[in-house]
One Martini backbone bead per residue (centre of mass of N, CA, C, O) as a GRO file, in nm:
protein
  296
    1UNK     BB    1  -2.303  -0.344  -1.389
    2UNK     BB    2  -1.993  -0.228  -1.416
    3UNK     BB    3  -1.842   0.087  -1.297
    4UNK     BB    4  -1.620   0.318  -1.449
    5UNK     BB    5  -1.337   0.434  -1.459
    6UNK     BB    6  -1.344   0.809  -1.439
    7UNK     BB    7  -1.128   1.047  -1.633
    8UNK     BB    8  -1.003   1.340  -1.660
    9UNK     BB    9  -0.927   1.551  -1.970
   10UNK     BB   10  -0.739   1.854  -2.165
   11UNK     BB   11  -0.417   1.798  -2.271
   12UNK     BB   12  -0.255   1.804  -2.019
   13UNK     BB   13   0.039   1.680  -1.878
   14UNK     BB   14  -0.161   1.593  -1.594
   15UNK     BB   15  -0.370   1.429  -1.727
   16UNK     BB   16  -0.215   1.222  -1.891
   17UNK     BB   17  -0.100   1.100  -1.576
   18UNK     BB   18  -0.389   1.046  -1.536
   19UNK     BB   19  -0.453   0.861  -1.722
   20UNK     BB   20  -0.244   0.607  -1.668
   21UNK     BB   21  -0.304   0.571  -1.377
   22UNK     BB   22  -0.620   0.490  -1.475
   23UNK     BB   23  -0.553   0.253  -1.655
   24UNK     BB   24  -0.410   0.055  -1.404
   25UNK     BB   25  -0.642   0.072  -1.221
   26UNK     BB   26  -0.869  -0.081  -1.400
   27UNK     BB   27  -0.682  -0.329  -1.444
   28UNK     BB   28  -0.678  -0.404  -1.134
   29UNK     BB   29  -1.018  -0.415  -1.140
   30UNK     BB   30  -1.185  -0.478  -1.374
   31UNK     BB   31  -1.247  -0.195  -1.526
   32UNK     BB   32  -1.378   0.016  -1.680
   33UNK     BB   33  -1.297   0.327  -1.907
   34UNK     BB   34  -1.361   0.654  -1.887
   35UNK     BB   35  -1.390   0.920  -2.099
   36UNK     BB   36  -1.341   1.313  -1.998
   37UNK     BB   37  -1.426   1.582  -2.154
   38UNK     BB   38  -1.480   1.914  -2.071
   39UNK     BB   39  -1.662   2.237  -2.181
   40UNK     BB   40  -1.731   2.549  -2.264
   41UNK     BB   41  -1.586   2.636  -2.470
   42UNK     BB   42  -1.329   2.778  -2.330
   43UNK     BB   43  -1.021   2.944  -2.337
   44UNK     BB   44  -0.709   2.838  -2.303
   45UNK     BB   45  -0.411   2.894  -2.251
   46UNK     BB   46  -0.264   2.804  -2.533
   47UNK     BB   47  -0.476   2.608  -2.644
   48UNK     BB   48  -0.529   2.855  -2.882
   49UNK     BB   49  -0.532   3.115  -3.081
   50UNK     BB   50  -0.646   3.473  -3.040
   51UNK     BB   51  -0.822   3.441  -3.158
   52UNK     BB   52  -0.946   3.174  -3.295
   53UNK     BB   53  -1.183   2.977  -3.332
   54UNK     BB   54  -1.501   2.829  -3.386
   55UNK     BB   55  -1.695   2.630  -3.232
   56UNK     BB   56  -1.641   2.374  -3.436
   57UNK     BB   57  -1.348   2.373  -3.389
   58UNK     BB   58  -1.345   2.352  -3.088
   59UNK     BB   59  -1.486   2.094  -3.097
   60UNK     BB   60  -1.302   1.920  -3.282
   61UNK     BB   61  -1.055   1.946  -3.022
   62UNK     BB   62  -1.211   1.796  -2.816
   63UNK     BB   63  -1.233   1.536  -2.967
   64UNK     BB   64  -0.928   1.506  -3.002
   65UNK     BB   65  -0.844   1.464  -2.713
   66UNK     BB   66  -1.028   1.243  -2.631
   67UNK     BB   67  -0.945   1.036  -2.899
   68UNK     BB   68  -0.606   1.063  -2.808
   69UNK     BB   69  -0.658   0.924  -2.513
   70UNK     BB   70  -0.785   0.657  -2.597
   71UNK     BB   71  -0.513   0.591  -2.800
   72UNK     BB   72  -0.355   0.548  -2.544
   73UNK     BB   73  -0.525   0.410  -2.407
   74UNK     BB   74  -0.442   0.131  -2.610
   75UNK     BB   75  -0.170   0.124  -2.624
   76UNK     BB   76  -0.119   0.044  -2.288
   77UNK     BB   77  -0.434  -0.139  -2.301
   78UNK     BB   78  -0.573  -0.329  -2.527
   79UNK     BB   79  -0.806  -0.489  -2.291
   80UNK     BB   80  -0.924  -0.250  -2.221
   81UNK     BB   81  -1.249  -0.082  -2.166
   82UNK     BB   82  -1.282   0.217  -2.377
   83UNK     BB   83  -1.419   0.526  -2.361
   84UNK     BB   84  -1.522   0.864  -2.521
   85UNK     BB   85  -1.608   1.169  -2.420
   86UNK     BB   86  -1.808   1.479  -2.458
   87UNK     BB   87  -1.877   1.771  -2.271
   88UNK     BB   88  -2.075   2.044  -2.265
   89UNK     BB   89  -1.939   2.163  -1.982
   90UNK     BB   90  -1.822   2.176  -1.702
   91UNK     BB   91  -1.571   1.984  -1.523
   92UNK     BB   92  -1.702   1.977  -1.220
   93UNK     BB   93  -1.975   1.914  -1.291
   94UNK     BB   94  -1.925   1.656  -1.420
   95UNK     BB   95  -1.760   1.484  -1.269
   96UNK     BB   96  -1.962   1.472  -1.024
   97UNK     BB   97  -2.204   1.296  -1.211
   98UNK     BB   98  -2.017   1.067  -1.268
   99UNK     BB   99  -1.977   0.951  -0.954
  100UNK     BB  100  -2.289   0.876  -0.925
  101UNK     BB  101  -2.160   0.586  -1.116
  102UNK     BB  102  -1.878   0.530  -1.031
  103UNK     BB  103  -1.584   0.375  -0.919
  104UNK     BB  104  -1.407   0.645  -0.985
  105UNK     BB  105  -1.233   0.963  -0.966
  106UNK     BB  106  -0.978   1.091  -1.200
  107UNK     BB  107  -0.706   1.347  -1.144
  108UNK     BB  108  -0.544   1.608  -1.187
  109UNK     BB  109  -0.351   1.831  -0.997
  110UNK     BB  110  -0.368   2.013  -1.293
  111UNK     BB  111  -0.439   2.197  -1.531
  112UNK     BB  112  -0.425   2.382  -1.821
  113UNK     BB  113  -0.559   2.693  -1.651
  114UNK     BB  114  -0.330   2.661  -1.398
  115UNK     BB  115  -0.197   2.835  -1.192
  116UNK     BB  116   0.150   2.852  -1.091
  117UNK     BB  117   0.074   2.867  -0.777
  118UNK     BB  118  -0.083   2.654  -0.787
  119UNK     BB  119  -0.105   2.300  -0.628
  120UNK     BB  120  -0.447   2.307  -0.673
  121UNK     BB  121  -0.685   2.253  -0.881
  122UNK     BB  122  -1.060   2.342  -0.874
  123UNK     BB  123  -1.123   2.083  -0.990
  124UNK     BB  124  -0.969   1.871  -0.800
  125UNK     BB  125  -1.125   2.015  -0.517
  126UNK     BB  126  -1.432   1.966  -0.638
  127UNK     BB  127  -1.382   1.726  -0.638
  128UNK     BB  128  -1.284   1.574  -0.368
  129UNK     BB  129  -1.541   1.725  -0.208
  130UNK     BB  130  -1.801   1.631  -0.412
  131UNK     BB  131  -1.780   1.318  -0.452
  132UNK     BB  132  -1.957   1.022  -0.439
  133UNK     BB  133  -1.683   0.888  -0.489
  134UNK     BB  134  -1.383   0.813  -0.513
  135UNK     BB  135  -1.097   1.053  -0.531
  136UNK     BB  136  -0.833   1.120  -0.705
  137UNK     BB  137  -0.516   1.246  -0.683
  138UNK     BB  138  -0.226   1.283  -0.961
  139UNK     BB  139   0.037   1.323  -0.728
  140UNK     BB  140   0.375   1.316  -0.741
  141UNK     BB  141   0.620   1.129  -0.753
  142UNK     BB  142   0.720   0.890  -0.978
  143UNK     BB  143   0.723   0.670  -0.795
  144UNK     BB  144   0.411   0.710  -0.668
  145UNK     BB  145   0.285   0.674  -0.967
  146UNK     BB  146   0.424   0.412  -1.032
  147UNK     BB  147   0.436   0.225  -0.789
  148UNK     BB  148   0.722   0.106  -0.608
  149UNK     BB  149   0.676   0.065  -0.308
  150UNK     BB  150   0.461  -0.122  -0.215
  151UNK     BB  151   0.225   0.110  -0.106
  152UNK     BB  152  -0.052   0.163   0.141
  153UNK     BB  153  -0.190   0.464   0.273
  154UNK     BB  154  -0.367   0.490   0.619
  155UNK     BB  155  -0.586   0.768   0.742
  156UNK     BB  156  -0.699   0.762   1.079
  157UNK     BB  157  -0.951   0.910   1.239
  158UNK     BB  158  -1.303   0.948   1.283
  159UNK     BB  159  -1.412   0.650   1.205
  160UNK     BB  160  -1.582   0.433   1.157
  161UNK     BB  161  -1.604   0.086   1.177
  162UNK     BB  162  -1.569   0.000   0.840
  163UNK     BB  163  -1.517   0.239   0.671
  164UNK     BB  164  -1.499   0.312   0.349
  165UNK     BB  165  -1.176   0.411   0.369
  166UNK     BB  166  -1.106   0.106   0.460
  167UNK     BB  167  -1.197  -0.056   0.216
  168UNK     BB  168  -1.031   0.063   0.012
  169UNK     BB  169  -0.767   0.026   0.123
  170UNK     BB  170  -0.755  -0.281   0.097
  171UNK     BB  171  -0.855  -0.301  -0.217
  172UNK     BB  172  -0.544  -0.147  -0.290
  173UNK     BB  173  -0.399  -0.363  -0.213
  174UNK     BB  174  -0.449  -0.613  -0.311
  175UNK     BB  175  -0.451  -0.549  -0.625
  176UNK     BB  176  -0.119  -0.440  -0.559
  177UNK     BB  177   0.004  -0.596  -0.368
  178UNK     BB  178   0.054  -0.454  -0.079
  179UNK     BB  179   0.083  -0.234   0.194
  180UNK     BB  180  -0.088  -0.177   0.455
  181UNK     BB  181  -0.056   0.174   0.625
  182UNK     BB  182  -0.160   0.245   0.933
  183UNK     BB  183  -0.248   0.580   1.057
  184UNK     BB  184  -0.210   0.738   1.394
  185UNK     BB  185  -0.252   1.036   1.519
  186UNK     BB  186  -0.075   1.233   1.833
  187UNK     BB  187  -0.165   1.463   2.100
  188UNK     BB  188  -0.071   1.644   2.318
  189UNK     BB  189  -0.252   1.874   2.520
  190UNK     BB  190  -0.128   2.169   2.625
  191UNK     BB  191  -0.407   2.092   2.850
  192UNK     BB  192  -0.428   1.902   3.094
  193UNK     BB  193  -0.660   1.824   3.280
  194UNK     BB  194  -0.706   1.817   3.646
  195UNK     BB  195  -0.760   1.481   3.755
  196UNK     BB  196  -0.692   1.278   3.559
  197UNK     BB  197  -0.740   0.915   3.623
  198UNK     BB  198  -0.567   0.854   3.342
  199UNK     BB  199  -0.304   1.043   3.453
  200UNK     BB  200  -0.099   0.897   3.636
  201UNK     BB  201   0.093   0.856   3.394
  202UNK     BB  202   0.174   0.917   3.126
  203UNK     BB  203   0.060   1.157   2.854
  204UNK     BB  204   0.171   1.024   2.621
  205UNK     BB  205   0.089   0.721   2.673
  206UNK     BB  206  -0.157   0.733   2.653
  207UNK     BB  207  -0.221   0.917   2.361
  208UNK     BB  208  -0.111   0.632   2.256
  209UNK     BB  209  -0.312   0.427   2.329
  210UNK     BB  210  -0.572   0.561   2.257
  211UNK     BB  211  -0.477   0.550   1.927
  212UNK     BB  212  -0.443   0.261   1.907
  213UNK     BB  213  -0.737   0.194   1.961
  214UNK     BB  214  -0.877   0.335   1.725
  215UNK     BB  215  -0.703   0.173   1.504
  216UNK     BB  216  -0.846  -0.077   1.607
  217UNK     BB  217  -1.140  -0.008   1.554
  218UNK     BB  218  -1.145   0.050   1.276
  219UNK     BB  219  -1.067  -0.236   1.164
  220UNK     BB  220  -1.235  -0.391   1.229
  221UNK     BB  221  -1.426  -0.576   1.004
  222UNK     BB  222  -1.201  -0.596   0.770
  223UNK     BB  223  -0.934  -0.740   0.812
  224UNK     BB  224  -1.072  -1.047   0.840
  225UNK     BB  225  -1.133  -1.014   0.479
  226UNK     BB  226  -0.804  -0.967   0.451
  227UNK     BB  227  -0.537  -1.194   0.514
  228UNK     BB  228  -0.369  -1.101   0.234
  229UNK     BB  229  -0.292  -0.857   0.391
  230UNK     BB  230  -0.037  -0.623   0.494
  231UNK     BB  231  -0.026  -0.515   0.826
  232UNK     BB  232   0.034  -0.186   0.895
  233UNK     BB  233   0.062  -0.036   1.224
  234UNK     BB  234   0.128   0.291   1.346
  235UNK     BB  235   0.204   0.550   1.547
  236UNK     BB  236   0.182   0.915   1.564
  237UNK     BB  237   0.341   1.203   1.647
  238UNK     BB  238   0.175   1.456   1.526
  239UNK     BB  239   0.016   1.620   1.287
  240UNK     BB  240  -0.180   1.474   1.056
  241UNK     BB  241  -0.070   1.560   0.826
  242UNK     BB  242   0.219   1.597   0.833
  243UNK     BB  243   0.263   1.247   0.886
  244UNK     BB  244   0.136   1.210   0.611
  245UNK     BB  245   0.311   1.365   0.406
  246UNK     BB  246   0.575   1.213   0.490
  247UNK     BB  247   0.453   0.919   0.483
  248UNK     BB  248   0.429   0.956   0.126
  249UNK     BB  249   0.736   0.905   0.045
  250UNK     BB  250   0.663   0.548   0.061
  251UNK     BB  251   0.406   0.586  -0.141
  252UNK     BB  252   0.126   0.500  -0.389
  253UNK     BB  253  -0.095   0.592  -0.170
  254UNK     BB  254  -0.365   0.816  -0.023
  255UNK     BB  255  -0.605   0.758   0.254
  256UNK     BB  256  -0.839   0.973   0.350
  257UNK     BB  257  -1.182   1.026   0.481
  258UNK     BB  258  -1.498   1.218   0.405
  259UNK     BB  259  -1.758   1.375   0.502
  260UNK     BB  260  -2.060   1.459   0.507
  261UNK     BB  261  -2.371   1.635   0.448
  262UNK     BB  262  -2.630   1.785   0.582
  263UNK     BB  263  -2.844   1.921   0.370
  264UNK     BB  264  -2.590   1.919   0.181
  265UNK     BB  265  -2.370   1.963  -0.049
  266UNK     BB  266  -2.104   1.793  -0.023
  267UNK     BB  267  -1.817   1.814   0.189
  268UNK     BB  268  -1.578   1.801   0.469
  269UNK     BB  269  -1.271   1.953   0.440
  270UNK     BB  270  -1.028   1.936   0.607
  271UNK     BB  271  -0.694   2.005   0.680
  272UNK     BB  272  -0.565   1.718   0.586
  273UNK     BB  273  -0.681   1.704   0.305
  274UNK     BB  274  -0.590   1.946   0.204
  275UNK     BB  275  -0.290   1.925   0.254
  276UNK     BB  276  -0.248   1.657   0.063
  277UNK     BB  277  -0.362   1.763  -0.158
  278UNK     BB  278  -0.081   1.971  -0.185
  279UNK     BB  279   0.179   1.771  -0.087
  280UNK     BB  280   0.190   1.518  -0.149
  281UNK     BB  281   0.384   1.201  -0.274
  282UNK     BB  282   0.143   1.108  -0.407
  283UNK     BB  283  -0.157   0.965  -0.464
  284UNK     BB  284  -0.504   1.048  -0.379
  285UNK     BB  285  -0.751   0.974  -0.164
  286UNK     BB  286  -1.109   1.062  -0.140
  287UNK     BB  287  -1.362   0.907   0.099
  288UNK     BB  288  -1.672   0.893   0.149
  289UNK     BB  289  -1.864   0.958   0.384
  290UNK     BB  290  -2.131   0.886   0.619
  291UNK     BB  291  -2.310   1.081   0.812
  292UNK     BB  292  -2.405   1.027   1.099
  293UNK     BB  293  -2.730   1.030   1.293
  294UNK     BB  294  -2.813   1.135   1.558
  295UNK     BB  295  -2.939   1.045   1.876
  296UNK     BB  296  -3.268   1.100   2.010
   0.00000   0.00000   0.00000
């Protein structure tokens, strides 16, 4: 049974836009689409009058966004294979559960309920931090949501070779025919030991090399299996948020990757997912990565 991929929506026009990018993205990969909207049927501002309607009005209502939503990837996929369902429950927790079973989880980087300053809606950042599968969050300008760069960006941190991160990103360059660049980045540390071995000529050049080891030994085994993907290899002095969020404004997606933690449910999403989650120019990928068992 293949997968589905599954995009959240509350009929606010951020989900509808990722509402769309989940259907170009399912076509990409030959999966179906499940559409899911969830509402403990608590009144979003603005989205019902402030008496209400009764419960089942609001069934109703909810029912609406569902079947308009599917009736839209309709007319934009006719061939595409998509369900809608109503959930009452939480959207965060739903989301959550339905990535159990995912080809991947897509949402709006903001919400129907969600407030002016926040840059990132918080259904968004609890589903990037602890689905199951990779989940998308649907943001930045025009060009990177419609993909017309012809690029895909991979964020390689400290992933073992062939992470999970590393084969998601080959997938969707493939799927995209686009070009998968991978970039490392890296900073001379403040104080450098004094009498490190290994640093008898310029510091900048070793941790420029080091870097590019990482960054090799990331794709072994990966990248020999995709041919026919273009592969930019890169190295990038200065913090890996930064250096990622300035170069995702030529990319389609920018990917990720995010641990496990042992012992205990969701992600540990460090100061890099969480920066281009709230400021990338195109759409995120964030893949759950199983962290190592130390060894005994």
């Amino acid at each position: 049974m293949v997968s589905p991929l599954v995009v959240g929506v509350d009929g606010s026009d951020h989900s509808l836009r990722a509402l769309d990018w989940a259907c170009d993205e399912a076509l990409r990969h030959g999966v179906p689409l499940r559409v899911v909207y969830a509402s403990l049927w608590q009144r979003y501002e603005g989205a019902v009058p402030a008496a209400g309607p009764d419960r089942a009005a609001e069934r109703v209502m909810a029912e609406n966004i569902a079947g308009t939503a599917a009736e839209r990837v309709r007319r934009r996929a006719p061939r595409l294979r998509v369900v809608a369902e109503v959930l009452p429950e939480d959207a965060a927790g739903a989301l959550l559960r339905e990535s159990r079973s995912a080809f991947a989880v897509v949402v709006g980087h903001r919400g129907r309920g969600g407030l002016a300053g926040l840059l990132l809606g918080s259904v968004g950042l609890s589903v990037a931090a602890g689905a199951s599968c990779p989940a998308v969050v649907v943001r930045g300008d025009e060009a990177g949501v419609a993909g017309t760069h012809g690029r895909v960006l991979l964020g390689v941190g400290d992933e073992a070779p062939g992470s999970e991160a590393v084969r998601f990103a080959f997938r969707e360059a493939r799927a995209r025919g686009a070009t998968l660049d991978v970039v490392r980045a890296w900073r001379c540390p403040a104080h450098e030991p004094r009498g490190h071995p290994l640093l008898g000529g310029s510091p900048a050049r070793y941790h420029e090399d080091l870097a590019s080891v990482v960054l090799d030994r990331t794709l072994e085994g990966v990248a020999p299996h995709h041919p026919d993907v273009a592969v930019r290899r890169a190295t990038a002095e200065g913090p890996a948020r930064k250096v990622l969020v300035a170069r995702s404004a030529a990319a389609d997606l920018l990917v990720v990757g995010a641990r496990h933690r042992h012992g205990g449910p969701g992600m540990q999403l460090g100061r890099v997912a969480h920066t281009v989650l709230h400021h990338a120019l195109c759409p995120v990928a964030v893949v759950p990565e199983p962290e190592p068992y130390p060894e005994p």
